[in-house]
N, C-alpha and C positions, 0 to 999 in steps of 0.2 A: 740504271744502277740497281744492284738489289737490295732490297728493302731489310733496315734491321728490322730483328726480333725485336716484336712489342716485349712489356716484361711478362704479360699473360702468358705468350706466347714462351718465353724462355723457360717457365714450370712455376710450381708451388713455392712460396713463399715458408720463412719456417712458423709463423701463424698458422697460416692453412695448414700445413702438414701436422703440427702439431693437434691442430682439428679432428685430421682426417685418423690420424692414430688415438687419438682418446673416443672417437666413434665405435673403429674397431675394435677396441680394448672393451667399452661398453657389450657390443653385439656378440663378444667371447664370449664374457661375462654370462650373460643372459643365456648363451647356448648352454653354459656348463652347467649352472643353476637348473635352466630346461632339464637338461638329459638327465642331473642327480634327481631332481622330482620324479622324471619317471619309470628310472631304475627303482628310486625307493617305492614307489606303489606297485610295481611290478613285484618287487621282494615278497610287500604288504599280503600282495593278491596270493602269490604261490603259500607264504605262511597260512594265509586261511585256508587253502586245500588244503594242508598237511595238516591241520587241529580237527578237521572234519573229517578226513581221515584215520586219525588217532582216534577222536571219539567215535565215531562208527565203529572202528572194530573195539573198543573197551565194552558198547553199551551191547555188541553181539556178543563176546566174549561173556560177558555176565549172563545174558541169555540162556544160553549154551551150559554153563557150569555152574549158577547160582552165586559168584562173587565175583568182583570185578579184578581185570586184572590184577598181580602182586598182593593182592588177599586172597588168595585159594590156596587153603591150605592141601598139605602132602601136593603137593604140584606134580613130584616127580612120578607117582602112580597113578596120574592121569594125562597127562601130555607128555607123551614118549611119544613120538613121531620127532626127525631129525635129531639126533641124538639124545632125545629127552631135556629134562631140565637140569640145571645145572644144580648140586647140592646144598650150594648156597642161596638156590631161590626156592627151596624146599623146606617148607619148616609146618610144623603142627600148629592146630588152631587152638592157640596159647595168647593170652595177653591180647594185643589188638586185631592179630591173625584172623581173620574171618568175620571182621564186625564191621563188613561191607562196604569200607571207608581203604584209601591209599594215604595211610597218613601217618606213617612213618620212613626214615629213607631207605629202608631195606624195601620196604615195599613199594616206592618208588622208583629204586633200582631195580628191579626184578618185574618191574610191571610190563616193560618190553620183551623182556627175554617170554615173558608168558605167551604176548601174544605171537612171536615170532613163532615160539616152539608150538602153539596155536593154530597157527598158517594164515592168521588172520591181518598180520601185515609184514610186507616184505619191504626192500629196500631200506636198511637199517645201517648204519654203522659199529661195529664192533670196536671194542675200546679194550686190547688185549691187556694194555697194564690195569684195568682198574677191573677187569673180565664181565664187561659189562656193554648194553646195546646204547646206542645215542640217536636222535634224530638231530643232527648239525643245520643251522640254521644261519645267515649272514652276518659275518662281523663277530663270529665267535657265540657267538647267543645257542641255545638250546633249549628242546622241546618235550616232554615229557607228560607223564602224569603226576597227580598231588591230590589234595582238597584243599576246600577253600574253608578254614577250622571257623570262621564265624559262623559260618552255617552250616556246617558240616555236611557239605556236599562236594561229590567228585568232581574233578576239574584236569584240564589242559594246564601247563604249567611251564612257561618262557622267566627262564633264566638267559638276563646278560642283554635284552635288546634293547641297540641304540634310542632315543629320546623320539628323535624324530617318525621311527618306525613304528613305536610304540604309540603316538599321540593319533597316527595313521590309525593304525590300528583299532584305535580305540572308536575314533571316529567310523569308521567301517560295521563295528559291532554293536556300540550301543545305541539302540532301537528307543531308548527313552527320551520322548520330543522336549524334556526339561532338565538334560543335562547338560550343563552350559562350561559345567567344568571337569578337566580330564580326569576319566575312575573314578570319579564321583557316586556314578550309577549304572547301574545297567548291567553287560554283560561281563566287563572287565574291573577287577579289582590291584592295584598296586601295592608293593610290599617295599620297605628298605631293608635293607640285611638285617636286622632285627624281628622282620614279621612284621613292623609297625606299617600301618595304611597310608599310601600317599594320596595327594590329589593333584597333585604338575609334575612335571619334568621340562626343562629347561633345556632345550639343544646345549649340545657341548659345555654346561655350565651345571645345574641341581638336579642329579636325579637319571645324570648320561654316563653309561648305560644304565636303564632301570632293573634293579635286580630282581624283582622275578616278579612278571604278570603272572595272575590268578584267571583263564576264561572258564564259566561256567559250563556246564552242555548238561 
């Protein structure tokens, strides 16, 4: 005669199964989490080429012509090379124009187009409605020059990046073995839309996106 099916033998139970699916649900989990940590320091790692990048050519640029980019005054009588500079990033050393400092937004603005029209860095974004250069960054964030006005020294300048990118970030830069808390110290300082100093940011909760790191160089 042939032998029935034991119940093992007939399959899973909806116990077991429901086991076996809240496992799998788990080991998604865990992939998806995986792959975001390492896209996000992958971001992290390219954004620091690109700041080191930027300051390289601002601290040759200053070499070269005696101000730093977007403070060199008359721009356009001296960088004519690809169509020169554009009228609006040519202004006379009036006012804060040439007091060695990127720390107004005109000169901010204009501090890419310098070094483009410079040759000192390519690969840029043109932004025709506002007729201005951009370095685009993940997640809508943007890279730039500024100063950092407590100390009034030149600086890298991340508008817009996510919480999580930034605390990466921060971790990756600051070299001070007694900084325990995020922009506290070191190389990176944090701003709210006011200029006011932070010192956290909260994933997807206080401070996401952070609007605009301050890195030194």
């Amino acid at each position: 005669m042939p032998m029935t099916p034991s119940r093992r033998q007939a399959g899973f139970s909806l116990a077991e199964l429901a086991i076996v699916l809240t496992i799998i649900a788990l080991l998604a989990a865990g992939i998806v989490v995986g792959g975001r940590a390492l896209i996000s320091r992958g971001e992290v790692s390219d954004l620091i080429a690109k700041i080191q990048d930027l300051t390289a050519a601002a601290r040759d640029f200053r070499a070269r012509y005696g101000y730093p980019p977007g403070d060199l005054p008359n721009a356009a009588a001296i960088l004519t090379a690809d169509g020169g500079v554009s009228a609006g990033c040519s202004y006379a050393a009036t006012g804060q124009v040439g007091n060695g400092l990127v720390d107004t937004a005109t000169e901010r603005r204009c501090a890419l187009e310098h070094l483009v029209k410079a040759g000192l860095i390519q690969r840029l974004d043109y932004d025709s409605a506002t007729a201005s250069y951009r370095i685009p960054l993940s997640g809508g964030a943007t890279l730039d020059l500024g100063v950092l006005a407590a100390t009034r020294q030149n600086a890298a300048r991340i508008t817009g990046l996510d919480c999580e990118q930034a605390l990466e970030l921060d971790r990756k830069l600051d070299t001070s073995p007694s900084a325990n808390a995020p922009f506290s110290e070191g190389a990176i300082q944090a701003l709210d839309g006011a200029g006011a100093t932070l010192t956290t940011c909260v994933p997807g909760q206080d401070n996401d996106p952070v609007p605009t790191l301050v890195v030194r160089y």
